[in-house]
C-alpha positions as CSV (number, residue, x, y, z in Angstrom):
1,X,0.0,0.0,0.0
2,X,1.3,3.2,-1.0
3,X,1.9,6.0,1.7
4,X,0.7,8.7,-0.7
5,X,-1.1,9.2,-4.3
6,X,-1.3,11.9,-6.9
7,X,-3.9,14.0,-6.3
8,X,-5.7,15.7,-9.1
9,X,-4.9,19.5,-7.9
10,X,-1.5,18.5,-8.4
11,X,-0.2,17.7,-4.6
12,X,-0.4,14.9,-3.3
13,X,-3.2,12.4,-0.8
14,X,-1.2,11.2,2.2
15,X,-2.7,7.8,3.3
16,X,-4.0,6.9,7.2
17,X,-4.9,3.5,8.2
18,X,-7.7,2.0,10.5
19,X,-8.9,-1.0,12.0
20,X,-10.9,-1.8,9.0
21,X,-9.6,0.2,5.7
22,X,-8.0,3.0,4.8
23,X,-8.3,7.1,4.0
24,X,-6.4,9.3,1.3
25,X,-6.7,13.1,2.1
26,X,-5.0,15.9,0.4
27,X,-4.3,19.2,2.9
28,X,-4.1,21.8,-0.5
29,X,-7.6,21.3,-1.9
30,X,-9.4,19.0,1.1
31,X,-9.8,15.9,-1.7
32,X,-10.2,12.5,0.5
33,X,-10.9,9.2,-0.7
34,X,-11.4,5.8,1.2
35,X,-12.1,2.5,1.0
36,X,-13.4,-0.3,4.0
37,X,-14.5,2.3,5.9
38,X,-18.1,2.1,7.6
39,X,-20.5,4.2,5.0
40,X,-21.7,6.5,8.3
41,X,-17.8,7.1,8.9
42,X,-17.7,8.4,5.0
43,X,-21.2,10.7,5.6
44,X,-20.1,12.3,8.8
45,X,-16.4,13.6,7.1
46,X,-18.8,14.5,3.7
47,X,-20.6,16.5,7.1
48,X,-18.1,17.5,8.9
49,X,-14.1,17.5,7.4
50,X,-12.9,18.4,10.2
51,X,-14.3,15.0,12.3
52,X,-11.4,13.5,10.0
53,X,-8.7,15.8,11.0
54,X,-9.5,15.1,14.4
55,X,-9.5,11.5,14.0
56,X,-6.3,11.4,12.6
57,X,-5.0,14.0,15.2
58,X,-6.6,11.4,18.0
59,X,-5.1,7.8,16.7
60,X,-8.2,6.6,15.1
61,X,-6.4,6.2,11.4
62,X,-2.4,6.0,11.7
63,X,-0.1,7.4,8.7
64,X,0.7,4.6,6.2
65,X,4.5,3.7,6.1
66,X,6.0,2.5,2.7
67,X,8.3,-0.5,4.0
68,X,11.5,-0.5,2.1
């Protein structure tokens, strides 16, 4: 799994992990894209953004580390 992915505004989406999937989000335009995530996590970020921030901020999703 890659620890980051083009984004189309031309930065990039840094990945987080959780207990069941995984979140891109790009800080520049505020782009995020997931996948195994619960659908009510998805409608509260589409809600709120900034419940994501926090999350991240809090330990729910942990950054993504390429292993070399």
């Amino acid at each position: 799994m890659e620890d980051r992915l083009d984004c189309k505004c031309g930065s990039k989406l840094w990945g987080y992990k959780g207990d069941t999937g995984y979140i891109y989000v790009c800080y520049k335009c505020g782009a995020y894209k997931g996948q195994g995530l619960h659908p009510m996590l998805m409608e509260l970020t589409m809600t709120d953004p900034t419940l994501l921030l926090q999350m991240i901020d809090m330990g729910v999703f942990k950054k993504i580390e390429n292993e070399k």
